[in-house]
C-alpha positions in Angstrom: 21.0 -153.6 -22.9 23.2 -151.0 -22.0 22.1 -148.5 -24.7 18.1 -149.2 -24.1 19.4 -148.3 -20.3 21.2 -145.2 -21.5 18.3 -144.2 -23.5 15.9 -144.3 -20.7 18.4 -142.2 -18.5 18.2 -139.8 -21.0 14.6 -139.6 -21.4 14.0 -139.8 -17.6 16.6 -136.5 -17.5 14.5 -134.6 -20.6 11.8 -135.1 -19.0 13.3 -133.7 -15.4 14.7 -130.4 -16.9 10.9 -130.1 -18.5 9.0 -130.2 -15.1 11.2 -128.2 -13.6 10.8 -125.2 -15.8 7.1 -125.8 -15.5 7.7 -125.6 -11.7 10.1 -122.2 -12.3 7.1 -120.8 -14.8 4.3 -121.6 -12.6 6.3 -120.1 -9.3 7.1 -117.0 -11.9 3.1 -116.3 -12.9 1.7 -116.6 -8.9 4.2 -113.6 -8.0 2.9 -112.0 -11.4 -0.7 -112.3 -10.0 0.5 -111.6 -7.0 1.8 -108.3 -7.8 -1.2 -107.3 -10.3 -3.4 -107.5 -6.8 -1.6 -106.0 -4.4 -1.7 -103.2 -7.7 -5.4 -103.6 -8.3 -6.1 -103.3 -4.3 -3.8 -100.5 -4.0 -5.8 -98.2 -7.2 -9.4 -99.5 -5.4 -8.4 -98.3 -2.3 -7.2 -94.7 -3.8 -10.6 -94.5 -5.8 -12.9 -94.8 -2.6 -10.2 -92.5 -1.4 -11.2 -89.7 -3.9 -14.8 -90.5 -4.4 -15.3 -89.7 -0.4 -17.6 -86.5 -0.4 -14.7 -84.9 2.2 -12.4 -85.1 -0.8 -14.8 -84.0 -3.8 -15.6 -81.0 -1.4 -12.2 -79.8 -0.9 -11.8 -80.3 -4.7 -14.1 -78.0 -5.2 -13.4 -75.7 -2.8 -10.1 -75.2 -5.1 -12.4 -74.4 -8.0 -14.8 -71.8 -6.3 -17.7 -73.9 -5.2 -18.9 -74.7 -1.9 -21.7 -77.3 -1.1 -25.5 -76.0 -0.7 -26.6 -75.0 2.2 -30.4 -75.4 1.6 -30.8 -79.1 1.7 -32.6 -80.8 -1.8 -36.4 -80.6 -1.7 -38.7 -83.2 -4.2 -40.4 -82.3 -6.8 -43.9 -83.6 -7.2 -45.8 -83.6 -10.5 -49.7 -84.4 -10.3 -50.9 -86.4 -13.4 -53.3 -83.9 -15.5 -56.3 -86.5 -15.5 
């Protein structure tokens, strides 16, 4: 009786040790995904930075080129029918 007693100590400590490591590795992976997004966030918010036509203009003021002052006009095409 005492060694079927013992046994299930043991198994009731294995198995313990086992769902606290799941509890460790699962704690681990939400600061893992926690830190990825704060990083995704971070690189989204810099894009929109840089795609802002403010930025893109001082770009290319850098380069030589400054934006048009004679705004766009359409192009119309009439069908030859």
């Amino acid at each position: 009786m005492i060694l079927f007693i013992s046994g299930l100590a043991i198994v009731m400590i294995a198995s313990s040790h086992s769902a606290d490591k799941k509890v460790y590795e699962i704690a681990r992976l939400k600061n893992e995904v926690n830190e990825m997004r704060s990083a995704f966030i971070d690189g989204r918010s810099k894009l929109m930075r840089l795609k802002m036509e403010s930025a893109v203009v001082v770009k290319m003021k850098e380069k030589g080129l400054l934006p048009s002052v004679i705004p766009p006009k359409k192009i119309k095409i009439k069908s030859q029918k």
